[in-house]
C-alpha positions in Angstrom: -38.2 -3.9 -46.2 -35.1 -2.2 -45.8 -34.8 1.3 -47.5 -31.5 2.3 -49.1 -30.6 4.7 -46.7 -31.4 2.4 -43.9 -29.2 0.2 -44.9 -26.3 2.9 -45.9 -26.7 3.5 -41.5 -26.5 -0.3 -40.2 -23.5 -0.4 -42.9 -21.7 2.5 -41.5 -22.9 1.7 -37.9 -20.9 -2.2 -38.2 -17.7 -0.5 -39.7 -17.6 1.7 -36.7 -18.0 -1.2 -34.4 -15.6 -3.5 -36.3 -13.7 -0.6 -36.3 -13.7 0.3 -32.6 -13.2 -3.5 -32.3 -10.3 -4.0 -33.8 -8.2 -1.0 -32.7 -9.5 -1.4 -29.1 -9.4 2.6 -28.1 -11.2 4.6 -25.8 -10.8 7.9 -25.4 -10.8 9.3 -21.7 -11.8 12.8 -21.4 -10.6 14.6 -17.8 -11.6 18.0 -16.7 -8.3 18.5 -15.3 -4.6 18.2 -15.9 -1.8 18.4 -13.4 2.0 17.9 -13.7 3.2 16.7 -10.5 7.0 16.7 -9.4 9.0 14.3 -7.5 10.3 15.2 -4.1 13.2 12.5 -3.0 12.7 11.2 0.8 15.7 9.3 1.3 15.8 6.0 3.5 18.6 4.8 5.3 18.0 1.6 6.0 19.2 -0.7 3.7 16.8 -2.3 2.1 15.3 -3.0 -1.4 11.0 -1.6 -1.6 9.3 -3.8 -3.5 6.1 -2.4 -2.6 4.9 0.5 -0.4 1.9 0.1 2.0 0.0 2.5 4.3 -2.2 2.2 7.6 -3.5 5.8 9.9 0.2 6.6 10.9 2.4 4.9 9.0 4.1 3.8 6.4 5.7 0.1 5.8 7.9 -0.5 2.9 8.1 -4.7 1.9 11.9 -5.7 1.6 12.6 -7.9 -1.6 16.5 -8.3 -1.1 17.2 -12.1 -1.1 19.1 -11.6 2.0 16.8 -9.6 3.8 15.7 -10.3 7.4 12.5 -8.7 7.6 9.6 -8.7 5.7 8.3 -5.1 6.5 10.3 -1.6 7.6 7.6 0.9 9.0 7.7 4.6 9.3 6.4 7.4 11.1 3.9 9.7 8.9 4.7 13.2 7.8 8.4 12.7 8.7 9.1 9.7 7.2 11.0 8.6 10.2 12.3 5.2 10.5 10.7 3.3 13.4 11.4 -0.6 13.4 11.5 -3.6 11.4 9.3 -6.3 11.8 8.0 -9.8 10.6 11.2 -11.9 10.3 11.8 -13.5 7.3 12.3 -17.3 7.8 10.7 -21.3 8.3 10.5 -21.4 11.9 7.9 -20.3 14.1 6.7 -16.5 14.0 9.0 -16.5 10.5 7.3 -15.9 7.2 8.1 -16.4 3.6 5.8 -15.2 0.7 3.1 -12.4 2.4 0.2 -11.2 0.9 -0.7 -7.9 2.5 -4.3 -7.7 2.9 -4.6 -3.6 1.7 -7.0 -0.8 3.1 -7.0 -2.3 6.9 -8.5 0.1 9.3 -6.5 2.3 11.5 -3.0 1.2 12.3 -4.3 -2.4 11.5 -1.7 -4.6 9.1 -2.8 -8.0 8.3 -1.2 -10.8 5.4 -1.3 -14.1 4.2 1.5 -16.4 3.8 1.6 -18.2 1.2 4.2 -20.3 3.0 2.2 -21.5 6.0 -1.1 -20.5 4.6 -1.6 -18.3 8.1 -3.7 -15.2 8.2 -1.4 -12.9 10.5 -3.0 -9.4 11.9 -0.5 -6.7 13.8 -1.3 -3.8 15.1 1.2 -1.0 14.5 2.6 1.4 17.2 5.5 4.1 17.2 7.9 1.1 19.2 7.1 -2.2 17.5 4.2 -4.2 15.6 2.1 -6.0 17.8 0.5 -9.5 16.8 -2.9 -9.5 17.6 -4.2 -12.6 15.4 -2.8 -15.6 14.0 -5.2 -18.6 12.2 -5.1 -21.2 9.2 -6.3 -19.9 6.0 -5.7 -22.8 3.5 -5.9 -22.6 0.0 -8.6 -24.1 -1.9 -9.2 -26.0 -5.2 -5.1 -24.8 -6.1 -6.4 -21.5 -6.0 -4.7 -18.7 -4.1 -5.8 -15.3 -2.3 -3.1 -13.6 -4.7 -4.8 -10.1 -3.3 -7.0 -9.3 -0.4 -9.0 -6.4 0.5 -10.5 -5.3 3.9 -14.1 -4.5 3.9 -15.7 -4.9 7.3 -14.7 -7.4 10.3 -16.2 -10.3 8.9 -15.9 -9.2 5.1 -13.1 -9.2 2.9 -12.7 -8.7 -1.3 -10.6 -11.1 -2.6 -9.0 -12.3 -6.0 -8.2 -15.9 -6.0 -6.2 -17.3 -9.0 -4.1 -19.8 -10.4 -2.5 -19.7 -13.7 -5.4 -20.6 -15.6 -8.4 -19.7 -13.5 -9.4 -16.2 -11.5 -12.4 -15.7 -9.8 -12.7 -11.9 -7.9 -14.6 -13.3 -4.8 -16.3 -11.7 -1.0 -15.5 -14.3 1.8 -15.3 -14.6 5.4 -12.1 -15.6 5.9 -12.7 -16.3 9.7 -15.5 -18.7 9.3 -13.6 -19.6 5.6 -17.3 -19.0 4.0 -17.2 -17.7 0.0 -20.4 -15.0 0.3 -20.4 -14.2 -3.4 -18.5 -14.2 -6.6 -18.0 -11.8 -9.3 -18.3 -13.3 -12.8 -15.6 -12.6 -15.4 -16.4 -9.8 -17.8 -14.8 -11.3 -20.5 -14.7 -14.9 -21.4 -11.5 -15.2 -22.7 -11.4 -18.8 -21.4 -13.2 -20.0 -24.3 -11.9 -17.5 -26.6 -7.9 -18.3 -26.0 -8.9 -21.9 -25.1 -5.5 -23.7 -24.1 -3.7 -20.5 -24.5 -5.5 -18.6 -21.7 -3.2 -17.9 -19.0 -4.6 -15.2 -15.8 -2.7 -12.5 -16.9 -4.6 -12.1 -19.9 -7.6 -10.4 -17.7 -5.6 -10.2 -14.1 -7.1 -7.0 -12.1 -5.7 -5.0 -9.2 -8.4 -4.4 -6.7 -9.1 -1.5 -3.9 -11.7 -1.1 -1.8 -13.3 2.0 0.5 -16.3 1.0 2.6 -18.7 -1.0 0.4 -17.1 1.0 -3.1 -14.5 -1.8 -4.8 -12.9 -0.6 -8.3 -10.8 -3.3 -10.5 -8.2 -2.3 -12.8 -6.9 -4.6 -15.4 -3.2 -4.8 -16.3 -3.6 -6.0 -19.9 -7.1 -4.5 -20.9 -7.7 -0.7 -20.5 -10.8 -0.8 -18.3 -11.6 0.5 -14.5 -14.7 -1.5 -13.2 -16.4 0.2 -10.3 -19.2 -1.4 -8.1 -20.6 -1.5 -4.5 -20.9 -4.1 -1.6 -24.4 -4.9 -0.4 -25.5 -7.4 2.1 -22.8 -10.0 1.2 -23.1 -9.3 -2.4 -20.9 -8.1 -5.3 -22.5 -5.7 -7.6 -21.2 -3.7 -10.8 -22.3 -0.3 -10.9 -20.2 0.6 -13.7 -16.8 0.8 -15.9 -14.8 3.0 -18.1 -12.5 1.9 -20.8 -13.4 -0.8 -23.7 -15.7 -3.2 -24.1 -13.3 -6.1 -25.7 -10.8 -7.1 -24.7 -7.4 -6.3 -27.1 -5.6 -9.1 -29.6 -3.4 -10.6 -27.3 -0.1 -11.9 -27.7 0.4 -15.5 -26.5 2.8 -16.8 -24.5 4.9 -18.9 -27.0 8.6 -17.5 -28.3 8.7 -14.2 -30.5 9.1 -15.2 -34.0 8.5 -11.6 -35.3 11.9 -9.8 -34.7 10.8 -8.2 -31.7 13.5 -6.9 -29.5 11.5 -9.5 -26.9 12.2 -13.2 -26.2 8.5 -14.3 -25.7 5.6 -13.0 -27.9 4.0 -12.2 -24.3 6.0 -9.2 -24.2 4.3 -7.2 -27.0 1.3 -7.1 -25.0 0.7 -3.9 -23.5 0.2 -2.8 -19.5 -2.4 -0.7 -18.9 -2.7 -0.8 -15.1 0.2 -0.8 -12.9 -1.2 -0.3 -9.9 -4.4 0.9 -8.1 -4.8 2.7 -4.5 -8.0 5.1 -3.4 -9.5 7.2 -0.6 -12.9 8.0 0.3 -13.1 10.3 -2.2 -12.2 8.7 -5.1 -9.6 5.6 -6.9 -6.1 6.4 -8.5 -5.2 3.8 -11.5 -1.3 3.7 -12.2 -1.7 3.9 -16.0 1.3 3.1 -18.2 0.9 2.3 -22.1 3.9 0.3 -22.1 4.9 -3.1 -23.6 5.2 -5.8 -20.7 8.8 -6.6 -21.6 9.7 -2.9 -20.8 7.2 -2.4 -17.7 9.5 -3.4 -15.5 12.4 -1.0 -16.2 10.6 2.4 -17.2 7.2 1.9 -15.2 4.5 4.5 -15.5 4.3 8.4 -15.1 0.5 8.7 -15.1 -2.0 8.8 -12.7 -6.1 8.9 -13.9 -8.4 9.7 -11.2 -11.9 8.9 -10.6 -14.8 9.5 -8.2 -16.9 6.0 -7.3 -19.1 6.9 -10.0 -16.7 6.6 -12.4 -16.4 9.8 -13.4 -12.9 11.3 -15.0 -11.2 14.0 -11.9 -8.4 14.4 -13.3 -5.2 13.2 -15.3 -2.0 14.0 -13.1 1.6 13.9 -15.2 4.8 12.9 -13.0 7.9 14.0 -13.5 9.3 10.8 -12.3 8.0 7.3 -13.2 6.9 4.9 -10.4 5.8 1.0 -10.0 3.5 1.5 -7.4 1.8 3.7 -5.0 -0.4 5.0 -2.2 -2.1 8.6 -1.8 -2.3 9.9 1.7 -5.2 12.1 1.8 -4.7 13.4 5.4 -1.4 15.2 4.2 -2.7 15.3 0.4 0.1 13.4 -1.1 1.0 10.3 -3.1 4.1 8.6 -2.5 5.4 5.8 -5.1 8.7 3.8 -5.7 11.1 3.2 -8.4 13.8 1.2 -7.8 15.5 1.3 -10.8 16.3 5.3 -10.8 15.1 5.8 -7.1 16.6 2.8 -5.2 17.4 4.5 -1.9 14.8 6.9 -2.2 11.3 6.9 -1.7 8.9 9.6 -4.6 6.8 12.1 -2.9 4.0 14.2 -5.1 2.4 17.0 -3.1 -1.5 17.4 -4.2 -1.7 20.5 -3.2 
């Protein structure tokens, strides 16, 4: 039998739990802090970045103007010199729509899918145009698409493959269109939100270097590391929460909010993910969804592959999304609503 002060401990022990529970906090302790301020490279070109990618040598900038004519702009690496366009936007043959880059390609390697054509499209970058190496039918499957893809090896690549109501964080070989493994979900918020689960809820952004892979959620403050072996996925560990937050649904505000869906109230916690060999860099914001898109995030946690806190650095200018450069020890990033013809440079020296 239970003795009174045994019982005093389980009681204290479930409010801290139920606590912990319901506010949904976790404390992240870094050895480190660094401010980091914005240095302006300006582009000429004019175009609208939408997302910012990187290969060896260069770096391509994604053009989301509805009137644009290219998909991709590329430029030289340290100078940020303006090379050549490439990857014509467009139905016809050699013309693409709606590309998925497929991130951390070796080299001066760029490859996407098109959700368009379903095609898997490979270049290979040089300083006078993008040469097309590979073109072949990926299709998608069960209504599920590859809505992020990740180079591992030749024959290996980390994908997540989603629809609105169903995600699945998969290792395939897209050649031979063979699914090697699957990660199952951390959280089962499929039965939990039932007919209200929608992706978002638990979406991740993904990066990979080598066999490491490290998942970021956008709506759950949690990093998930893990390791590729022998055509398997493995978790080898996580910072952040262990449940998931109260979500807001996706039904109109009734509240007051300054939002029109309830959606809105939820907050982002991952904006965007990049890494090196050394270690990943989570985008973190802390900001309602319905005001993500305007102010964006001016924090930047970074972790080895063991999951262990680096360092917390503090920009001086908030940014959407980014890269990190570790030859020249920078990280560049884009905002286009206070940086439109301009791309952010953060020296990590």
């Amino acid at each position: 039998m239970l003795n009174i002060r045994q019982l005093l401990i389980i009681s204290f022990l479930l409010l801290v739990i139920s606590c912990n529970n319901e506010n949904n906090t976790y404390i992240k302790n870094f050895p480190k802090q660094q401010t980091l301020n914005a240095i302006q490279v300006p582009i000429n070109e004019i175009i609208k970045a939408g997302n910012i990618y990187k290969s060896k040598d260069y770096i391509i900038l994604r053009d989301i103007q509805t009137n644009a004519k290219y998909n991709f702009y590329v430029y030289s690496l340290p100078s940020f010199h303006f090379l050549y366009s490439f990857c014509p936007i467009g139905t016809g043959p050699g013309e693409y729509l709606m590309p998925t880059v497929i991130k951390n390609m070796p080299e001066n390697r760029f490859a996407f899918r098109d959700h368009a054509t379903d095609k898997y499209v490979s270049y290979l970058l040089t300083d006078t145009c993008a040469i097309m190496e590979e073109e072949f039918y990926l299709p998608s499957l069960d209504n599920r698409f590859f809505w992020e893809m990740n180079y591992v090896d030749t024959t290996q690549y980390l994908t997540k493959r989603s629809n609105s109501k169903s995600s699945t964080r998969e290792l395939w070989n897209i050649k031979q269109r063979l699914l090697l493994d699957t990660l199952p979900n951390t959280f089962n918020l499929t039965e939990d939100l039932g007919k209200d689960y929608y992706t978002e809820f638990d979406d991740t952004w993904i990066t990979v270097s080598g066999n490491h892979f490290a998942s970021a959620y956008f709506f759950i403050d949690r990093i998930e590391f893990g390791e590729i072996r022998n055509g398997k996925l493995y978790l080898t560990g996580k910072i952040g929460v262990d449940f998931p937050p109260k979500f807001y649904l996706f039904n109109r505000n009734t509240f007051g909010s300054k939002f029109k869906y309830n959606v809105d109230n939820n907050i982002v916690r991952y904006e965007d993910l990049s890494c090196t060999q050394i270690g990943i860099y989570a985008l973190y914001s802390g900001i309602p969804w319905g005001d993500s898109e305007k102010i964006h995030s001016s924090s930047v946690e970074v972790y080895d592959w063991k999951g262990n806190p680096i360092k917390r650095l503090l920009l001086n200018n908030n940014i959407s999304s980014l890269i990190v450069d570790e030859k020249y020890k920078c990280i560049y990033g884009i905002n286009l609503e206070t940086n439109e013809d301009a791309i952010l440079k953060f020296n990590l020296k």
